[in-house]
Structures are given as structure tokens and as C-alpha cells.
C-alpha positions, -999 to 999 in steps of 0.1 A, spaced: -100 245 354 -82 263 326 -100 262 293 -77 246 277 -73 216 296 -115 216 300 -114 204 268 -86 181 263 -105 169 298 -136 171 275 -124 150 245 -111 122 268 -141 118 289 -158 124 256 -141 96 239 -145 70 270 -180 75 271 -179 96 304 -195 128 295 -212 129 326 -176 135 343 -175 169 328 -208 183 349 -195 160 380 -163 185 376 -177 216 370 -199 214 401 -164 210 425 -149 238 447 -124 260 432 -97 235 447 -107 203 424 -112 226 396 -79 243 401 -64 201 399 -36 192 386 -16 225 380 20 212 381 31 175 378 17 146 401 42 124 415 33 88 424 53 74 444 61 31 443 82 1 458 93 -14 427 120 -10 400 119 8 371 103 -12 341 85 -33 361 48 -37 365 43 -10 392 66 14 366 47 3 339 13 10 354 16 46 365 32 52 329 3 35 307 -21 58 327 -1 86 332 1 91 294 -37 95 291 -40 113 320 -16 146 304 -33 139 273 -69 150 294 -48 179 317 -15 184 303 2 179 335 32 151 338 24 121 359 56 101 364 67 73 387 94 79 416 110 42 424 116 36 461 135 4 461 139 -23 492 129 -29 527 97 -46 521 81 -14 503 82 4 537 109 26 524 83 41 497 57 44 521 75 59 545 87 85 518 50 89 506 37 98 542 60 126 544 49 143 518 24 168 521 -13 157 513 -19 185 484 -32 158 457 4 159 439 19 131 456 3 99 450 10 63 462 9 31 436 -14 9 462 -8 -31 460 -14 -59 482 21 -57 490 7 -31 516 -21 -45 527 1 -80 539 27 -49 558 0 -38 579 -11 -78 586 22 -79 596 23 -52 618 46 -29 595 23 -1 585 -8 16 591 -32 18 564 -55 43 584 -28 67 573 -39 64 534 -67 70 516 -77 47 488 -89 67 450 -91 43 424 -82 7 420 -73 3 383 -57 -31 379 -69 -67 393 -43 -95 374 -49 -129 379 -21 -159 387 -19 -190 380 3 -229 390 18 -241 360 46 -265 356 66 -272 327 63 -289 299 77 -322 306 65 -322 341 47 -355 353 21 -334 364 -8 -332 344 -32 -320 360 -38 -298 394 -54 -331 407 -23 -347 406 -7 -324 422 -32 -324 451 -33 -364 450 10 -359 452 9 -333 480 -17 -350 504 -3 -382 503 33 -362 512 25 -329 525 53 -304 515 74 -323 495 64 -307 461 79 -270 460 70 -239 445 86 -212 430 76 -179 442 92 -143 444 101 -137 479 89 -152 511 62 -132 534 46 -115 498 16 -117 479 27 -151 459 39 -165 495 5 -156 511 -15 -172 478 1 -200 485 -8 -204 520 -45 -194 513 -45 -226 490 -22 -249 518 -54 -240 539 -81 -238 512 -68 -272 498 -54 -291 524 -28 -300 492 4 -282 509 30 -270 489 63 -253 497 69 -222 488 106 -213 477 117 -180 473 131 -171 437 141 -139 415 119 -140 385 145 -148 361 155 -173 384 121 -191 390 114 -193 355 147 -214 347 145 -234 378 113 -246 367 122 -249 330 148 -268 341 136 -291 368 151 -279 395 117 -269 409 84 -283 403 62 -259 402 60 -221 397 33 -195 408 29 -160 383 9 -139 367 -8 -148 337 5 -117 315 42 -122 324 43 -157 313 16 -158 283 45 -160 261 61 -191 279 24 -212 280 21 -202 239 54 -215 232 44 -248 255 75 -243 275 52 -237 306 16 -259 311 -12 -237 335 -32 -263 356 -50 -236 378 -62 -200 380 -70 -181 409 -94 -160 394 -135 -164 397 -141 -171 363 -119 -194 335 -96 -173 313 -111 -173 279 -75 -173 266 -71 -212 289 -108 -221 285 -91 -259 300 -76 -245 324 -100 -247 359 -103 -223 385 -96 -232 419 -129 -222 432 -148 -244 411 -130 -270 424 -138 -260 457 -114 -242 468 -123 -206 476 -86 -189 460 -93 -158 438 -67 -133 456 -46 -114 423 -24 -91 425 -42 -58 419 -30 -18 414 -42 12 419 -37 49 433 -37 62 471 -36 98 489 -26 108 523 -58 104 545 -60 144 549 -62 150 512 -91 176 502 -123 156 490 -129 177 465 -93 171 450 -96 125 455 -129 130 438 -117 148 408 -86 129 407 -106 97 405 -125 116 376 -95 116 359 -79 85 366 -115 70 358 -115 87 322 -78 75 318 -89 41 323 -112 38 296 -96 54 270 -84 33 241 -47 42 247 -45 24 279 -72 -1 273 -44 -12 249 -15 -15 271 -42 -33 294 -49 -56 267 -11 -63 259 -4 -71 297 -32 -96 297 -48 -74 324 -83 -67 307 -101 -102 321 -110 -91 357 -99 -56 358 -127 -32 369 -122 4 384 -132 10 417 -138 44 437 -128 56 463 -154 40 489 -154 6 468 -117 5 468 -117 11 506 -142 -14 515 -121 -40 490 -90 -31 510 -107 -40 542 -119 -73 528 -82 -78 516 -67 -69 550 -91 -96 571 -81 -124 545 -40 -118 547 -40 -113 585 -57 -147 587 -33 -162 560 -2 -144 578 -10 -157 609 -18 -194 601 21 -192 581 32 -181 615 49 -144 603 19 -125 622 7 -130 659 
């Protein structure tokens, strides 16, 4: 690695407490110390300024600060996300076209859209955490009302989601199960689930805890559960659904992929550096702004993979019991 970058690479790893990274690197083969040369493209299903786009920016930024090299975000809009994978997998596996990995992905290959064999986990970065909140002037007070409400009339009290056959969709039916308290889920924009539900059109909505912090601070919006494993120290009165039995944790996490064939030596030093990014105060405070610091914990490569796997076996089950999967 040029000298130059070595020690901008140096002062990061430095600064995060990783100093250890530094002899990891200079022990790789010439191609991992060669990496990055030129910018790194990662490439994602969302639009621009949202939380995919806003992810690969917040650790982009440290990551030229430790290598000088551009990481930026190419936005792949529609079909499910299988436009953006589709555009990833024919790109060549040199280390400078990355994927932004969600659970988005893992629910296409439950339903039989994509094959995850084809990418190769490196780091997962971000692990959110959602909650069911209703507002204000709901009559629901508490999530055992709403289970008491949807027992006794099993699908009569609807949820705002975003999109049907997604991550909030398959949440949802891991509590249906989980519960036995079904809801229905209604596809929403975000915008548009927000108002509904402001407005009592809806009764209930399902979203992260960052995006609507604002909303549950001003009292427009009341939490009544979080599927997370432990209570948000933010909502210490707000309970989780697993201590009340009901094994929901899934969140919606983040984090960086490669094409399967990708040199070791280049995913390990790009974990390096995505690790180092991480922990630097410069994203830690974008982290902390998005109300993504309570659970988030970087994995590596092998962790990640084995996560994946874990992820895969519970949305297959999920997809199949809402009857989109065989």
C-alpha cells in the first residue's frame, strides 16, 4: 500500500483503537496491499437519500479519509431489488464493485428470485430495530390490547407497512405466527403510512425506530413494542416482544457484499477497512443520529455469512406460512 495512504490507514485504525489492523495488512499478498487504487462502487436497490444511500455515504467518508479512494453509491431502482443485483453480478469480482446487503435479499432468494451462493458476505455494519406504535389518540394503549383486540377478531386490526412480500410484511407474519394476535398488513408509501395512521385511517404502523424518533418525541406517534432483544434505553416502557414471549427480534440490518470469486486477500482487507470506518468517531456519529448505535455490532465475513444463513431459514419459513413461497 502506498505510503501515503499507510498512514492515513494508520491514523484511522489508530484513532478507532484498531492498531492491530495495521500488522493484519501488512502481512497480505501484494493484491490486498495494492487495495483500493481507484474508486469502489457499491452498488444498491434503493433511492437516493434514503437509508441504503445514506449508509454507504456515512462510511464511505471515513473510508477515503483511511485510503483516499472515493466510495460512492450507484442507485438501482425497482423490480424488487433484482435489478441491482442483477447489475452487481455482472460486474467483475475485482474488490471495486461492492453490493449494499439487506434482508431485502435474503426474503428474494426465500422466494425463489435470487441466489445468494453467488455473493459473498464482508461486513455487516448496521442492525436497526422496529417497532408497532399507534398514534396518539389511538384506543390502544398498550400491545396487550392490541393482542386481546386481534384474537378475539383475527385480522381486523391493520397495519401499515411499506410494500407487501418485504422485510416489514415478513415481520409481521413472524409475529401473526409468534403471537397468534394476527394483524393485517397494508401496504403504504412512507409518507403515506405515517398520515394514514396520524390520521386514523389505519391503526397501526410498523417502522424503524430512527425514522420516527422525531414523531414518538413530539407524542404524535405512541411505541407499544420493539423487536429488538433488549428494551431501548431511549423507551425504557416500552417492552420487547420477546419478553413477552414472543420470539420477534428480526431488524432490518446493512452491510457490504462481494461477488463469491473475489480474491481473499482483497474481502479480508476490505473488511479491515470497513471495520476501522466503523469505529471511527465520524460515523459513530451519523450512527448515533440515525438511532442505529443500540444493537449495531460489526460482523466479518464468516459471522456475517453464518447470520445470513440463520436469516434465510427464518424468512423461508415466514414466506411460506404467508403463502408467497412453496
Amino acid at each position: 500500500m502506498p505510503a501515503s495512504i499507510t498512514a492515513r490507514l494508520q491514523g484511522t485504525l489508530a484513532a478507532a483503537g484498531l492498531g492491530i489492523g495495521v500488522a493484519i495488512a501488512s502481512t497480505m499478498p501484494a493484491t490486498a496491499q495494492t487495495y483500493p487504487t481507484r474508486t469502489v462502487e457499491v452498488i444498491h436497490a434503493f433511492g437516493p437519500g434514503g437509508g441504503a444511500d445514506r449508509f454507504i455515504r456515512a462510511i464511505g467518508e471515513s473510508f477515503q479519509a483511511a485510503t483516499g479512494r472515493s466510495m460512492i453509491p450507484i442507485s438501482i431502482q425497482g423490480g424488487g431489488g433484482l435489478p441491482a443485483a442483477v447489475n452487481f453480478m455482472q460486474r467483475p469480482a475485482t474488490g471495486y464493485n461492492l453490493y449494499s446487503y439487506s434482508p431485502d435479499d435474503v426474503i428474494n432468494q426465500a422466494l425463489g428470485r435470487l441466489d445468494l451462493s453467488d455473493f459473498r458476505p464482508v461486513a455487516r455494519i448496521q442492525y436497526d430495530q422496529a417497532l408497532l406504535l399507534v398514534a396518539a389518540d389511538s384506543p390502544y394503549q398498550s400491545i396487550e390490547d392490541v393482542i386481546e383486540a386481534a384474537r378475539a377478531a383475527p385480522g381486523d386490526i391493520k397495519v401499515a407497512v411499506t410494500g407487501a412480500a418485504g422485510f416489514d410484511d415478513a415481520v409481521i407474519g413472524v409475529w401473526n405466527a409468534e403471537s397468534g394476535a394476527e394483524l393485517t398488513s397494508i401496504p403504504f408509501a412512507a409518507a403515506e403510512m405515517v398520515s394514514n395512521t396520524l390520521g386514523g385511517h389505519i391503526d397501526m404502523m410498523f417502522e424503524e425506530y430512527g425514522i420516527v424518533r422525531g414523531l414518538i418525541e413530539a407524542e404524535d406517534l405512541r411505541p407499544l413494542v420493539v423487536f429488538s432483544n433488549e428494551r431501548l434505553p431511549v423507551l425504557p416502557d416500552v417492552p420487547t416482544a420477546q419478553e413477552l414471549g414472543y420470539d420477534v427480534t428480526l431488524g432490518r440490518w446493512r452491510g457490504i457484499a462481494v461477488r463469491r470469486d473475489t480474491d481473499d486477500a482483497v474481502v479480508q482487507q476490505l473488511f479491515e477497512l470497513l471495520r476501522a470506518a466503523s469505529e471511527t468517531d465520524n460515523y459513530r456519529r451519523v450512527e448515533e443520529e440515525s438511532a442505529l448505535q443500540y444493537r449495531s455490532e460489526i460482523l466479518g465475513p464468516d459471522e456475517f455469512e453464518a447470520f445470513i444463513e440463520q436469516e434465510l431459514e427464518t424468512y423461508t419459513s415466514v414466506m411460506r406460512q404467508m403463502g408467497y413461497a412453496n
